[in-house]
C-alpha positions in Angstrom: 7.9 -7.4 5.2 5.7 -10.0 3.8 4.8 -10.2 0.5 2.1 -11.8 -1.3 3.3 -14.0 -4.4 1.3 -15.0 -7.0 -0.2 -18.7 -7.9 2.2 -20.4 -10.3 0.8 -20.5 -13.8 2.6 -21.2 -16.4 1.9 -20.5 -20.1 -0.8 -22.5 -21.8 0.2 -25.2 -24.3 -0.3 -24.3 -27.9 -2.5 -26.2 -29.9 -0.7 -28.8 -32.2 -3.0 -30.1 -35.4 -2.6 -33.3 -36.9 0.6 -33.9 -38.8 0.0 -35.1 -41.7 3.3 -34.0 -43.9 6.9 -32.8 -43.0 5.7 -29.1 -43.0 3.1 -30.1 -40.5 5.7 -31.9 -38.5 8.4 -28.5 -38.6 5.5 -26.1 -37.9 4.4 -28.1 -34.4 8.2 -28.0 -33.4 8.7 -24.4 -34.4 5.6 -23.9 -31.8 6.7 -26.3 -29.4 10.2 -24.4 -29.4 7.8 -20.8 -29.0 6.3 -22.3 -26.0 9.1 -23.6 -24.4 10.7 -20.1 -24.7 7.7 -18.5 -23.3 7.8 -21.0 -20.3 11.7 -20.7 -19.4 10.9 -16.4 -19.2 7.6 -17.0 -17.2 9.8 -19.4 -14.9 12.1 -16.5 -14.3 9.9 -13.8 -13.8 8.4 -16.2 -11.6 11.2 -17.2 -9.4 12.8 -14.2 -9.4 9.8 -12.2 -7.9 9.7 -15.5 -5.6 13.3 -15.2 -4.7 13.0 -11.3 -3.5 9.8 -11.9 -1.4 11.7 -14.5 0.6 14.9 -12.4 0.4 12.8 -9.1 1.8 10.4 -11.2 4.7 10.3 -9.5 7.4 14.6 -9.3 8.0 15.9 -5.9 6.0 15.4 -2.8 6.9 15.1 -0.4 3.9 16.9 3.3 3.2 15.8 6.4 5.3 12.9 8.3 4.2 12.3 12.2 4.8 8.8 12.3 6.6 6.5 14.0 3.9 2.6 14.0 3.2 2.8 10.7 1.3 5.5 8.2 1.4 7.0 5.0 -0.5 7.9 1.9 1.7 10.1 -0.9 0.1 11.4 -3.3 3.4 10.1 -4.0 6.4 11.6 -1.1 8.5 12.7 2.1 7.7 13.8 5.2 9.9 11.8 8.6 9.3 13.4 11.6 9.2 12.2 15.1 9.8 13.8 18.3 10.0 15.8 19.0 13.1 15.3 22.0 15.6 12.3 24.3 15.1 11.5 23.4 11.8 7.5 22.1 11.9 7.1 18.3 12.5 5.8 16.4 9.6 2.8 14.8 8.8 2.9 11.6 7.4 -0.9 10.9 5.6 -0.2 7.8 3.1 2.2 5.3 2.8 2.4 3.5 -0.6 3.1 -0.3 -0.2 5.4 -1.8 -2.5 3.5 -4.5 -5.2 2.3 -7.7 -4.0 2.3 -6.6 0.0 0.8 -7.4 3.2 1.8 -7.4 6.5 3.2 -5.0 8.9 6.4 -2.2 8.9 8.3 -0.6 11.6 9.0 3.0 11.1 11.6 4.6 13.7 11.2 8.0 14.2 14.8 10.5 14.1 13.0 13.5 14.6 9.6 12.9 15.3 6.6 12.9 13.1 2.4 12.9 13.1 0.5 10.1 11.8 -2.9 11.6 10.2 -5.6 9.6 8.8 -7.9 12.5 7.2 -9.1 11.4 4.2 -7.6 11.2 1.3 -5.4 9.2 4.4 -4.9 5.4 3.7 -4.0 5.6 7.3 -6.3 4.3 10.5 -5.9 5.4 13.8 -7.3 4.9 17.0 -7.2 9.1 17.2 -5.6 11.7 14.8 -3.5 13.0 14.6 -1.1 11.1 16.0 2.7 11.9 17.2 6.0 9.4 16.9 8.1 11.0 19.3 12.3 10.4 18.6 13.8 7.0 19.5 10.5 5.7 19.3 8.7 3.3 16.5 5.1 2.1 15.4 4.0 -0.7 13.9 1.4 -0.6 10.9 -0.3 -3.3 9.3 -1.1 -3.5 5.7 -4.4 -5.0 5.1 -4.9 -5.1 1.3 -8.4 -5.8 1.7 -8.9 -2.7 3.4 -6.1 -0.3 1.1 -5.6 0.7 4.5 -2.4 0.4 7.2 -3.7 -0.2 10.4 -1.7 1.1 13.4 -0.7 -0.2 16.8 -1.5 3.0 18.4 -0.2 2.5 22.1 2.9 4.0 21.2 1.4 7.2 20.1 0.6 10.5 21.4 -1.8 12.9 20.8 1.4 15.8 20.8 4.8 16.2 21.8 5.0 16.0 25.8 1.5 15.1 26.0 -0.8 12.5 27.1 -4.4 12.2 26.8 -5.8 9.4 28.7 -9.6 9.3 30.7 -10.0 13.1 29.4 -7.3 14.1 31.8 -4.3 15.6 30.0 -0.6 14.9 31.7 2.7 16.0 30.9 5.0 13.5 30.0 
């Protein structure tokens, strides 16, 4: 799961007057030592957030999540879970990315869920909704540009054990 990291930029220099007596001179190191404190936490906020988007590309998969309405991602794949049996199949209508993401995510479906992309939906689809039968997975991409996931929709079906295609409708 990609993530986006932000240009380095460190704190700005403070401004040093010229020193013109000994309190002058322990004033511009007391500042000096102030910047230099606020540069060694900005350099590990920095590389830490650095460390865990190279860490998390695209190579972990994240905890299960119980299909709901809305749902959090954190890695790059995660399986969905649904209630077994007879219980309805959930609809999944937003995903929240994590901070700082784009790129795509793998959800594997347990139990089978629908994708809809009714508004208030950050969801688009080529037709909703959509299902994720078991033991099978879609790809989504995140285009931040958009506050939308995208999905690669020719792993979906219009229903469970059915397939629309050319307005004819065929069991599967």
């Amino acid at each position: 799961m990609p993530y986006s990291t932000e240009d380095y930029t460190p704190p700005s220099m403070p401004e040093i007057p010229v020193l013109r007596s000994f309190e002058d001179v322990r004033s511009a190191v007391g500042k000096i030592v102030e910047y230099l404190q606020r540069v060694q936490a900005h350099h590990v906020q920095y590389f830490t957030r650095l460390t865990h988007n190279l860490n998390h590309s695209a190579v972990t998969q994240g905890p299960d999540i119980r299909a709901a309405t809305t749902i959090q991602v954190s890695h790059f794949m995660h399986v969905i879970t649904g209630p077994p049996g007879d219980a309805p199949t959930p609809i999944i209508g937003t995903i929240h990315p994590p901070m700082n993401f784009v790129g795509q995510l793998m959800l594997f479906s347990q139990n089978g869920f629908y994708l809809d992309d009714t508004p208030p939906s950050n969801l688009s689809l080529l037709q909703t909704p959509n299902y994720v039968e078991p033991g099978a997975h879609i790809m989504l991409t995140w285009v931040p540009s958009k506050n939308k996931w995208f999905a690669d929709t020719c792993r979906l079906k219009t229903a469970p054990g059915v397939l629309k295609a050319g307005g004819r409708v065929e069991s599967t």
